[in-house]
Each structure stands twice: as C-alpha cells, then as structure tokens.
LUMTORSE-904057 format. One record per residue (C-alpha): chain; x, y, z; residue in three letters. Coordinates in steps of 0.5 Angstrom, whole numbers, always signed. Example, Ala and Ser with C-alpha at 12.3 -4.5 7.8 and 13.67 -1.06 7.14 Angstrom:
residues 2
('A', (+25, -9, +16), 'Ala')
('A', (+27, -2, +14), 'Ser')
***
This chain:
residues 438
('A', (+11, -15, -10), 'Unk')
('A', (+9, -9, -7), 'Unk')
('A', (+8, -2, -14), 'Unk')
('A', (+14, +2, -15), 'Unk')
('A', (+13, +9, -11), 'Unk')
('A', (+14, +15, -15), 'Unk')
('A', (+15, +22, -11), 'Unk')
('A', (+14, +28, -14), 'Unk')
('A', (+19, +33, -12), 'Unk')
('A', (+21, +41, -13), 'Unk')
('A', (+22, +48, -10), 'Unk')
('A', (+15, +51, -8), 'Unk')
('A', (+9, +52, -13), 'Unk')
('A', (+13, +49, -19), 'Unk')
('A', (+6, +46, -20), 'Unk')
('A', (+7, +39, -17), 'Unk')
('A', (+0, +39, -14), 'Unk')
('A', (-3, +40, -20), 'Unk')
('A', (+1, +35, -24), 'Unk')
('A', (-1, +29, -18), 'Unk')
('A', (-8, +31, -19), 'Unk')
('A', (-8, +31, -26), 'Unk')
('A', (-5, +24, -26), 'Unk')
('A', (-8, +22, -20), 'Unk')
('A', (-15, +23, -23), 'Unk')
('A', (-18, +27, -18), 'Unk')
('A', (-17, +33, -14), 'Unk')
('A', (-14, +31, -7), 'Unk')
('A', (-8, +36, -5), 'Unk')
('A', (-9, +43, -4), 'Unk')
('A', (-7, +48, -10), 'Unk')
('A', (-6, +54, -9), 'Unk')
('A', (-1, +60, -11), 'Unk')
('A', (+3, +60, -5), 'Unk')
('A', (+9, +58, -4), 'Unk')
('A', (+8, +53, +2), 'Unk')
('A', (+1, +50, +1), 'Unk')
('A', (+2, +42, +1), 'Unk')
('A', (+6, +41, +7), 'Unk')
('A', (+4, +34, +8), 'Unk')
('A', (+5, +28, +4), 'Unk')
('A', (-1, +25, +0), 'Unk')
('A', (+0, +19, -5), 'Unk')
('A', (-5, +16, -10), 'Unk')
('A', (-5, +11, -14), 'Unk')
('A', (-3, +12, -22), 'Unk')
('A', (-3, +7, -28), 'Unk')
('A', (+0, +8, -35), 'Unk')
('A', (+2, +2, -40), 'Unk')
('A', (+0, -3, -36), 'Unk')
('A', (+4, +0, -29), 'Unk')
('A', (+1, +0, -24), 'Unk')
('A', (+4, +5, -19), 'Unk')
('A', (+4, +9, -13), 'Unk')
('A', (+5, +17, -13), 'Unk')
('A', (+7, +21, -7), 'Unk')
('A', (+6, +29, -8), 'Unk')
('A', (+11, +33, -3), 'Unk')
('A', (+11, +40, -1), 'Unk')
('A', (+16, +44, -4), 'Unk')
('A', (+24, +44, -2), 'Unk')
('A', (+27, +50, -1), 'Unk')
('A', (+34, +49, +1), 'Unk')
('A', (+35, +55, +4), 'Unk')
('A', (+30, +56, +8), 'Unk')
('A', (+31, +55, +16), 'Unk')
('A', (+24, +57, +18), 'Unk')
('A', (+21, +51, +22), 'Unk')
('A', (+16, +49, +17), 'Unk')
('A', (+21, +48, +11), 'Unk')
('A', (+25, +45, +15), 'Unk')
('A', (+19, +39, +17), 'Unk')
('A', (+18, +40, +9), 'Unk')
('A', (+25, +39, +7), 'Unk')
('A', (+25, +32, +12), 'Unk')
('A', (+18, +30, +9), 'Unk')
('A', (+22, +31, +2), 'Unk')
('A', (+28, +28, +3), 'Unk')
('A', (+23, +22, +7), 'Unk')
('A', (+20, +21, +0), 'Unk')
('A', (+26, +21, -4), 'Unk')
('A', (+29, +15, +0), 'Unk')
('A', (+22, +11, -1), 'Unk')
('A', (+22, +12, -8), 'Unk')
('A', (+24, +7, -14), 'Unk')
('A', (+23, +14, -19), 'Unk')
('A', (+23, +21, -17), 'Unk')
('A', (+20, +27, -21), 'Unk')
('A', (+24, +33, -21), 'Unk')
('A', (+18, +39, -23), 'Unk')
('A', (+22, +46, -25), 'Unk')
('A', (+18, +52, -27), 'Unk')
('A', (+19, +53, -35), 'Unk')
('A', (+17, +60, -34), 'Unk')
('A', (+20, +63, -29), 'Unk')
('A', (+27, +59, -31), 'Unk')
('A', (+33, +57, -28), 'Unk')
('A', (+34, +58, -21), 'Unk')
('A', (+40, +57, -15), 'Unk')
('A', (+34, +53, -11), 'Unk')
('A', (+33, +48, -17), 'Unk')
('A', (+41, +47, -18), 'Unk')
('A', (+41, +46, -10), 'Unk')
('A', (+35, +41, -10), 'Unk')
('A', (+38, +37, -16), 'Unk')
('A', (+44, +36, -12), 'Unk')
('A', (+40, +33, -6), 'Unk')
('A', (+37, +28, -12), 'Unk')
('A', (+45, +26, -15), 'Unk')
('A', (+45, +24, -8), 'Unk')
('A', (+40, +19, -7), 'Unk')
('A', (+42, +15, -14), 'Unk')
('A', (+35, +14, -16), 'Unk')
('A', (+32, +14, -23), 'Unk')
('A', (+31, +22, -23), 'Unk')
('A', (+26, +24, -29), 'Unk')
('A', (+26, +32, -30), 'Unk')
('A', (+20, +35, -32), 'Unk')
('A', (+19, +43, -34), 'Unk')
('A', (+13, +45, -33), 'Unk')
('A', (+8, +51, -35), 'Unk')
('A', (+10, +50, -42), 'Unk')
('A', (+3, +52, -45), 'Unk')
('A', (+5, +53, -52), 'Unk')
('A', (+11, +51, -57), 'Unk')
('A', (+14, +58, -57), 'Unk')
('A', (+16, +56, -49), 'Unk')
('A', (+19, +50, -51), 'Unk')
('A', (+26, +53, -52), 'Unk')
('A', (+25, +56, -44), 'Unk')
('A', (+28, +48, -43), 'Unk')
('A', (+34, +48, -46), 'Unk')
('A', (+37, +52, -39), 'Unk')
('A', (+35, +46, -36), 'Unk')
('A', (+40, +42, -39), 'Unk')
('A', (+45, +46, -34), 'Unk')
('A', (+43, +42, -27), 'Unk')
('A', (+46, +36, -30), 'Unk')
('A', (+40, +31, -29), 'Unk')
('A', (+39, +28, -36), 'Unk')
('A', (+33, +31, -41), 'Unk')
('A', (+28, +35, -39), 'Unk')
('A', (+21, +32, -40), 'Unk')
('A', (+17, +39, -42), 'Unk')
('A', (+10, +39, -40), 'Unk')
('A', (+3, +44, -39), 'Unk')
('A', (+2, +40, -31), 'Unk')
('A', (-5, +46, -32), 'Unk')
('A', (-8, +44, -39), 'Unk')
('A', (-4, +36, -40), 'Unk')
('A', (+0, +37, -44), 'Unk')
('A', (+5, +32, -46), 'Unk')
('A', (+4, +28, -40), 'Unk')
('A', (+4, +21, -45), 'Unk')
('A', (+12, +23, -46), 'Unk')
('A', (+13, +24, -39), 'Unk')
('A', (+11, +18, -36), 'Unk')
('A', (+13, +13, -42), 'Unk')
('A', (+20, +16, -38), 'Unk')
('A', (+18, +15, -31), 'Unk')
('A', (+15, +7, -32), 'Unk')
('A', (+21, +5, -36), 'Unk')
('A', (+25, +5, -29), 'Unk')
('A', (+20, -1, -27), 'Unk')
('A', (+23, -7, -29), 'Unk')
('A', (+29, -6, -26), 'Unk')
('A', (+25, -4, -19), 'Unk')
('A', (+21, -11, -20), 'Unk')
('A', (+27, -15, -22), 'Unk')
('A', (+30, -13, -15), 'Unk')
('A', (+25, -15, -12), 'Unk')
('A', (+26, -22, -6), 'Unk')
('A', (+26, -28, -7), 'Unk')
('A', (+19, -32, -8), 'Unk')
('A', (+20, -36, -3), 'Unk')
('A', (+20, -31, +2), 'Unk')
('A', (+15, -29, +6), 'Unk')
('A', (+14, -22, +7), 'Unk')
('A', (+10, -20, +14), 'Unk')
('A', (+8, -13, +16), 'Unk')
('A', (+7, -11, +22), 'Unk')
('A', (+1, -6, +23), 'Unk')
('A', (-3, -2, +29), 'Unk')
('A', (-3, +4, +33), 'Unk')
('A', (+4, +6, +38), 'Unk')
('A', (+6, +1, +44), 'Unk')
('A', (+2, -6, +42), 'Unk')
('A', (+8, -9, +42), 'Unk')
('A', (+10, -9, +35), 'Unk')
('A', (+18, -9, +36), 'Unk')
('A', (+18, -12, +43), 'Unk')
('A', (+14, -19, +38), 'Unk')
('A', (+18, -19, +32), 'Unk')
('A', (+25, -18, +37), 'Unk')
('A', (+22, -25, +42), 'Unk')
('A', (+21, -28, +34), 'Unk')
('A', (+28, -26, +33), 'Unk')
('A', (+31, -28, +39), 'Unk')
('A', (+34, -23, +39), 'Unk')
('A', (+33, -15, +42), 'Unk')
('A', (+35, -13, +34), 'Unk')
('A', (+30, -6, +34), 'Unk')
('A', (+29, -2, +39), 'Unk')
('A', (+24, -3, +44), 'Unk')
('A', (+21, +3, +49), 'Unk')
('A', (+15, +4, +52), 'Unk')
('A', (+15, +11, +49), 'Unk')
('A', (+11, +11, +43), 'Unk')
('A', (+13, +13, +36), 'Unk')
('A', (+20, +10, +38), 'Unk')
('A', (+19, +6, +30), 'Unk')
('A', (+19, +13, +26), 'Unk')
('A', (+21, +8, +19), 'Unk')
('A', (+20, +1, +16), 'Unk')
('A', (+25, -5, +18), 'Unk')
('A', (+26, -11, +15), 'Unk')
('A', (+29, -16, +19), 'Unk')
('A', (+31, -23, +15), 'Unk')
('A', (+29, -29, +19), 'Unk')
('A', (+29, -36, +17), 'Unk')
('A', (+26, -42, +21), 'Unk')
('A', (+24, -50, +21), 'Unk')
('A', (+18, -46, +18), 'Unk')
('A', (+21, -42, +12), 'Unk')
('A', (+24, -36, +10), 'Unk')
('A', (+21, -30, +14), 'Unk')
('A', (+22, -21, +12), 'Unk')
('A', (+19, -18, +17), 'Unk')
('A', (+18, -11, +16), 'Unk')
('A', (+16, -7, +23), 'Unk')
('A', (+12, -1, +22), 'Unk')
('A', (+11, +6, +25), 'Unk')
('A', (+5, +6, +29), 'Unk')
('A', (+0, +10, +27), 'Unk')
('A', (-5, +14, +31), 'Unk')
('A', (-11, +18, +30), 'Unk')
('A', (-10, +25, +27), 'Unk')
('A', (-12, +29, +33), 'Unk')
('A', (-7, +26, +36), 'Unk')
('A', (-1, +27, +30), 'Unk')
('A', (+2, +34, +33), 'Unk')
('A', (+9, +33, +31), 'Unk')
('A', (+10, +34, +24), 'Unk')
('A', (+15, +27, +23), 'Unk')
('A', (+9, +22, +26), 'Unk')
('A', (+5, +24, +19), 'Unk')
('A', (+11, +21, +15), 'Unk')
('A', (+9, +15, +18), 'Unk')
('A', (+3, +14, +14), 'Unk')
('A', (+7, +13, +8), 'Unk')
('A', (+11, +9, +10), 'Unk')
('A', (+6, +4, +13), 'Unk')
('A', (+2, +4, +7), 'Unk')
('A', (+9, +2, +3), 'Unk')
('A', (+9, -4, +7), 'Unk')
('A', (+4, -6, +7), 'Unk')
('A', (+4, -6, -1), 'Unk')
('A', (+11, -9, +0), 'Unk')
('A', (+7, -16, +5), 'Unk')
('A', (+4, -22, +3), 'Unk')
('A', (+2, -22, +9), 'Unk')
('A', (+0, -16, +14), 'Unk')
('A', (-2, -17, +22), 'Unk')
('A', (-5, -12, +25), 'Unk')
('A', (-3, -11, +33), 'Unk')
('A', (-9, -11, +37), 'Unk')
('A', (-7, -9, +45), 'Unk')
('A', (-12, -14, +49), 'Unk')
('A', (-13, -7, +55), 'Unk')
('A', (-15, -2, +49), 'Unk')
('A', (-18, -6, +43), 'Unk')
('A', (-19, -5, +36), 'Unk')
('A', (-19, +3, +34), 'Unk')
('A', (-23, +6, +29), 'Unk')
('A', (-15, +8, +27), 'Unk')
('A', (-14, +0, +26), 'Unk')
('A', (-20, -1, +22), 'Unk')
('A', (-18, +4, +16), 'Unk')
('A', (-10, +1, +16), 'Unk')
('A', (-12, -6, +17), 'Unk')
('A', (-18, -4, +11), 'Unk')
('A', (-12, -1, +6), 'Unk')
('A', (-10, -9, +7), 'Unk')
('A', (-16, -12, +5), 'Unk')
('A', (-17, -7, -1), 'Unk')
('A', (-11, -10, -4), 'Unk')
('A', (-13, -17, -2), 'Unk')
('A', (-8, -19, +2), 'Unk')
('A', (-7, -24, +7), 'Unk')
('A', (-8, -23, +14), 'Unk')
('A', (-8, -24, +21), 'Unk')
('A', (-11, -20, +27), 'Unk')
('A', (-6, -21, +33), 'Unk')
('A', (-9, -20, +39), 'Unk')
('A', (-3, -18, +45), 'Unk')
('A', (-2, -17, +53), 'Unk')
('A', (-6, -22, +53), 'Unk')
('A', (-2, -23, +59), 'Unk')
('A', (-6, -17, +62), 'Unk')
('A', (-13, -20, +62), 'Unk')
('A', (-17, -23, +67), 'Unk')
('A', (-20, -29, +64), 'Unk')
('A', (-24, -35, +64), 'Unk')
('A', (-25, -42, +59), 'Unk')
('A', (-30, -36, +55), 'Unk')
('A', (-26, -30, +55), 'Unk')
('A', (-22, -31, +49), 'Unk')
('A', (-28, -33, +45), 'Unk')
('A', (-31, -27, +46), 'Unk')
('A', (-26, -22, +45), 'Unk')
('A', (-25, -26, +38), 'Unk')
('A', (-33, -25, +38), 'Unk')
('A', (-33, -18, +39), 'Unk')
('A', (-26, -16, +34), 'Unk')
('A', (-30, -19, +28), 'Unk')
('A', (-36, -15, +30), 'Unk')
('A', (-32, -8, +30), 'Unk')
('A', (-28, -13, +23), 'Unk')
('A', (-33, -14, +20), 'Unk')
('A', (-30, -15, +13), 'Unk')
('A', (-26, -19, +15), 'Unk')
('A', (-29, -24, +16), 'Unk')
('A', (-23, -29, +13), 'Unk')
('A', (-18, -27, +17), 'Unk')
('A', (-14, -32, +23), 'Unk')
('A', (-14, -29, +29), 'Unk')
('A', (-9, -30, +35), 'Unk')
('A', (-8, -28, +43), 'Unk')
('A', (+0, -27, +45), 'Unk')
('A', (+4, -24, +50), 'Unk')
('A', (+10, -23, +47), 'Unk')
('A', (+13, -20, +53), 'Unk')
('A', (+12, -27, +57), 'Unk')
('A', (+12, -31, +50), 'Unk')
('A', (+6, -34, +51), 'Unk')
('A', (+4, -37, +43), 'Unk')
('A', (+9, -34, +41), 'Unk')
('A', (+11, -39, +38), 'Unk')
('A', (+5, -39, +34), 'Unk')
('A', (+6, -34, +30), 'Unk')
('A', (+10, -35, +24), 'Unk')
('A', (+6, -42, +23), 'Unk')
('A', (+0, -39, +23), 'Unk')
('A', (+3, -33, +17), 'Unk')
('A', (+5, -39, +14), 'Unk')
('A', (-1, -42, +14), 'Unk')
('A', (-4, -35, +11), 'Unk')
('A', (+1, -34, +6), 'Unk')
('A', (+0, -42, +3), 'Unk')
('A', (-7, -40, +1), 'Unk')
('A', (-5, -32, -1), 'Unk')
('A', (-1, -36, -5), 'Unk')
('A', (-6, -42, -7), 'Unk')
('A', (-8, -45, -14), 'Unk')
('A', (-14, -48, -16), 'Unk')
('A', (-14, -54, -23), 'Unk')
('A', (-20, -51, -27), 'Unk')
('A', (-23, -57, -28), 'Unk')
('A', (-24, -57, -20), 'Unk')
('A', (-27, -50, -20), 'Unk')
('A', (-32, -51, -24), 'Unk')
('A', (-34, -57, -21), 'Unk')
('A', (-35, -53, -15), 'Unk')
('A', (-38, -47, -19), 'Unk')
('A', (-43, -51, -23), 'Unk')
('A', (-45, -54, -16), 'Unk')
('A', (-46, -48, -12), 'Unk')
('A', (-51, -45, -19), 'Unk')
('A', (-55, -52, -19), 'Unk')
('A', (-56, -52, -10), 'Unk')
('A', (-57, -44, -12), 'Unk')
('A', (-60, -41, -17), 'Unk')
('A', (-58, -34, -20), 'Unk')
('A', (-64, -29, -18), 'Unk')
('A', (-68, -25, -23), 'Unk')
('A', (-65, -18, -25), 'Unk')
('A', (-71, -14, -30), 'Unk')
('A', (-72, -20, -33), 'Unk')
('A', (-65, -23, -33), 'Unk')
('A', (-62, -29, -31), 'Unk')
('A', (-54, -28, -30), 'Unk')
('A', (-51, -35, -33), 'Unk')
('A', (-44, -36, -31), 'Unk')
('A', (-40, -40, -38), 'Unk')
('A', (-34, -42, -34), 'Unk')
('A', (-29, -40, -28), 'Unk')
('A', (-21, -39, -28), 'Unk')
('A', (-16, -37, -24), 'Unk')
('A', (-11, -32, -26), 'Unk')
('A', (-8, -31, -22), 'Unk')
('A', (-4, -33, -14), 'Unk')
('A', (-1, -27, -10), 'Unk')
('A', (-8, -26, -7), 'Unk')
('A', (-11, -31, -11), 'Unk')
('A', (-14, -28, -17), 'Unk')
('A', (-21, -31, -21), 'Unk')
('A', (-24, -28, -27), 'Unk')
('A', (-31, -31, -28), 'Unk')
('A', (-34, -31, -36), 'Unk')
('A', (-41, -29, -35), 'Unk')
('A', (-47, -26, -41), 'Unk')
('A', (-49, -20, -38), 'Unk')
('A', (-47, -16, -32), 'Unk')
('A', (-52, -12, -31), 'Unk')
('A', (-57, -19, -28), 'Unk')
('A', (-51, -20, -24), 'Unk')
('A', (-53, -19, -16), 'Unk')
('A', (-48, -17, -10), 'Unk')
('A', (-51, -21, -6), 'Unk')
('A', (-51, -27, -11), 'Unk')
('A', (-42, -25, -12), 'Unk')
('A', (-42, -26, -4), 'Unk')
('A', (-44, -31, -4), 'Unk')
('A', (-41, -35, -11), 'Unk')
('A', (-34, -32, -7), 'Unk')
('A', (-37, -36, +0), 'Unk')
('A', (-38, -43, -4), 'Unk')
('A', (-30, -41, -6), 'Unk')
('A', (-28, -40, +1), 'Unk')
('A', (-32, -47, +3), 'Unk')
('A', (-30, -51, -2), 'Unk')
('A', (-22, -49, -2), 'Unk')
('A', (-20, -47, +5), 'Unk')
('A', (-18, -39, +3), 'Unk')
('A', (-18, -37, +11), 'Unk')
('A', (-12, -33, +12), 'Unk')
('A', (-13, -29, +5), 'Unk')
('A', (-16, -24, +1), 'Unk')
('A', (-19, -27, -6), 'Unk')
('A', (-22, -22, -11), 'Unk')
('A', (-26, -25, -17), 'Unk')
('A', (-27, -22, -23), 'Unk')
('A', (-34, -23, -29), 'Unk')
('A', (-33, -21, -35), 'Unk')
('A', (-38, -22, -41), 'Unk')
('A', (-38, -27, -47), 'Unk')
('A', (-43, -25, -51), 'Unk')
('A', (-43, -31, -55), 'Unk')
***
C-alpha cells in the first residue's frame, strides 16, 4: 500500500514552509518573509505513531490574485489537494481572519477530503483566544500551533493521522497487481499500456508530456488482475520550462508508492538517462519490484548479440539493480508484448514471497559456515537467528550480538546467498539486524 499524502496548504506566508520543514526534520524549502517564495511543490517523508506519510509543502493560494505566477501557484495547489488523503489548512493567528482564508476554505469543502485546520504563530497562551475566529470558516476545530518554535505539533498530528485507516481500508484489492509505468516523455508508455489494453483508452501523441496526471486502468487476464497506473514523463530540470510539467514530479513519485511493481521505459534509440536513474532509484529505495522495459526495439539494427549487450551496458548505468528483470518490446508492432505481464507477474510472486524460518536459517547457517563473519576491532558478528517479517517487499530482520562488528561487505553478501538460495530476481529485499544482547 502506497503512504497517505498530506498537503499543506494556505494563502502565502502563513508559515506552511516552516511547519513542513519542522515536521520533515530538515530545511528543504525555501523560507522567507515574502509572499510567493515556494512556487513549486516539494514532498517529504513524516512519521508519527507509527504512520508513515508523505508531506507536500505548496506554494500559497491567493484566489484573487490573476498574475501569471499565482495562477500556476493556485493550479499546483489545487493538484495537491486532489492527490491528497488529508489536507493541512495553515492560517495566520496573528494577522487573524481574512476574505482569502474564507476563499480558499471554500476550494477545500469542495475537494471532500479530511481538512485539518491549524492556526499558526500561536507563541504563547494569551494568542490562544486569536483561534477562536476561525471557527467562522466552518471547517471544523482549529488546531493552534507556534510552526516557528514546535509548539503543539503533537495535537496537530494526532488529527492528521486519524484519517489514515479510512485511506488504508480503500485501499484495492490484495489480489491485484498494481504496475507503474515510469520514464522520460515519448518512450511509449501510453502507446504499451493502450496495445496491453487492446484497446486506444489513454491518449497517444508524439508530442511529449501528452500524460500530465497518474491513470489507472483495471485489466485482468488469464495471467491476474492488473491496475496499470501510467505516469507523466519526467524530463530533466533544465528542460521543465512549463511550470505544469513539475506538477508531474509529485505524481510520478505517488505512483510509484502506490505500485507493486514499477517498470522503468527505456527508448532503444536514446538509452538510460541520468533522469531514469533518479526515478528508477526512488523504486528501489523502497524496494519495490522491478523490471526495466527496453522499447522501439524495432528500430535498432541488430544482430544474435545485440540484445545481450544492450542489457549489458543497461546494468552498467543500473548498477543497484542488479535484481531487476529486463525485456526488449516494440509496443508499436507488438513485438514481446505479450510479455510483458508475465514477467510482472513473475516480479510481484517474489515482491510478494514468504519464506518458512526454518528453511531461512538453514540457509543462513550455511551461507556463515562457507563464509565466515571478518573480524571488526576484534569482534566477530555472530547471527543467533533470521526471520521474515514481512511480504510487499519481502522484509528480513536478523537477531545479531553486536552491530557495530557487522561489515557492508558482509550484509551484501548474506543478502546475496538470500537472492541465490530463494530466487528474489524481479524484487527489492530489505534486511534488518538488530541485537540480542543475550
């Protein structure tokens, strides 16, 4: 299952930036004392009470505003409230009540998502009674917070995660398998998903950036039930000069949360991008399964060791996926093709694999005794036992004595004997040590 989104929202410099940097930890937007200042979207990952969720800071709605860049700020606003599960409705407590925060409370009755409405720059108690206005937007009971100094942030979120079981119980089906088409503009992500289809569903140009949103399309075969999500392209920054292509970007990364198995388009005439390694790298981080798509392969000239080597030099530029199934189509003639669900489907088995423990350690216990754990400051990690804790990607925790003798090298290759012994190809694994000091 894919984390609930929380957008933060509100008119310019009600300190929306400074909460999202607050709660994501770290300084990642821009704060300033001018209206205006985060034009663009920027996401994090929060955590409270065991929710683990997406945060997306948006640049301040002013409805009345029609200059060019509020406008693109109120489009990218409004995008984020549609991909939200909850909103963050962030007013000024000292500057109180205004037209703009009637207006904007309007827009979020509209979207019918759980609004959670918190009053800022409340620093001490006697600013407390500057909330009670607020009850006039007719949005429930506002939350009072100091965003500047992290007060009141544990009420605050105790309301923005109780939504989150609601959002996780909508969820799809277990038995289908959610596939997320990425890459940059003009592989031919619409064009496969419309020949898997058998039918032109979403629309297909050789203009790229033709797919500006997420789309879902239910499919189900001899081979499963499918969701095949297809996403916006994304092209490096340089060349993102409309400010609608970098409302992609959160979207794209919302899929991919959402997928089980996520396939990165490759174009055979042009090859891997630095672009398709960063997105492709936010699957892998999260461990999802995988599979790189290789189309146009129609175009190449080739010979009986073309394929081979093309593959070759992918997993060169992909070198951290090193687990991922590879394929070569031309989804405008159709060539393997057909494939192509099969192989997502051999993917997601594995993404979705459980292993008995008994088996595990046996293989645990033999992969120690061909390979003996090195000697770190005099210390020899000793591994008690292994379980597995978890599917979706498959989830490990090893019971060790001591961390700190635990080397990289030697978690590589304890992952390694796992891959080998039970056939992990297609997926993401994660591996987790913790100590047993008895």
């Amino acid at each position: 299952m894919g984390k609930p989104i929380v957008a933060i929202v509100g008119r310019p410099n009600v300190g929306k930036s400074t909460l999202f940097n607050r709660l994501a930890g770290k300084r990642i937007s821009i704060v300033q004392d001018t209206p205006g200042v985060t034009r663009d979207r920027v996401y994090a990952e929060a955590e409270w009470l065991n929710y683990n969720f997406t945060m997306i800071d948006t640049g301040g709605i002013e409805p009345a505003r029609e200059d060019f860049i509020m406008q693109q700020m109120r489009r990218q606003a409004n995008i984020a409230i549609e991909t939200a599960d909850v909103i963050v409705f962030i007013v000024d407590g000292k500057e109180g009540l205004t037209p703009a925060d009637h207006e904007v409370a309007n827009m979020l009755r509209k979207s019918k998502k759980p609004v959670v409405l918190v009053v800022n720059k409340i620093d001490n108690m006697k600013d407390e009674d500057n909330a009670w206005e607020f009850y006039n937007l007719g949005i429930g009971d506002p939350v009072t917070i100091s965003a500047a100094q992290g007060l009141g942030l544990g009420d605050m979120l105790d309301r923005i995660v109780e939504p989150f079981d609601k959002v996780k119980a909508d969820e799809e089906d277990d038995d289908v398998v959610k596939i997320a088409m990425i890459g940059k503009p003009n592989v031919g992500k619409s064009s496969l998903i419309n020949r898997l289809l058998g039918e032109e569903r979403l629309i297909v140009s050789e203009i790229a950036g033709t797919t500006r949103d997420a789309i879902d399309s239910k499919l189900e075969t001899d081979k499963g039930k499918f969701l095949l999500i297809d996403t916006a392209g994304l092209r490096r920054k340089s060349k993102v000069k409309e400010e609608i292509e970098r409302y992609a970007v959160i979207r794209t990364f919302t899929a991919i949360e959402r997928a089980d198995v996520c396939i990165l388009m490759v174009d055979a005439t042009e090859g891997v991008t630095e672009q398709d390694e960063k997105i492709i790298g936010f699957a892998h981080e999260l461990n999802k399964a995988i599979m790189v798509i290789v189309n146009k392969w129609d175009l190449i000239e080739k010979d009986d060791k073309t394929m081979q080597k093309y593959k070759e030099e992918l997993q060169l530029s992909l070198k951290f996926l090193k687990y991922a199934k590879y394929l070569f189509i031309s989804a405008k003639t159709g060539q393997r093709a057909h494939k192509v669900l099969e192989v997502a489907q051999e993917c997601y088995a594995n993404y979705n694999k459980r292993i008995g423990t008994g088996v595990l350690n046996e293989v645990i216990n033999r992969a120690i005794l061909m390979k003996e754990p090195p000697l770190i400051a005099l210390k020899r990690v000793k591994v008690y036992y292994a379980t597995q804790v978890a599917t979706k990607p498959p989830k490990f925790v090893f019971f060790i004595n001591d961390s700190r003798a635990l080397h990289f090298s030697y978690q590589r290759y304890l992952e390694n004997q796992l891959r080998d012994s039970f056939d992990f190809s297609g997926t993401g694994i994660q591996i987790e040590y913790r100590e047993k000091k008895n």
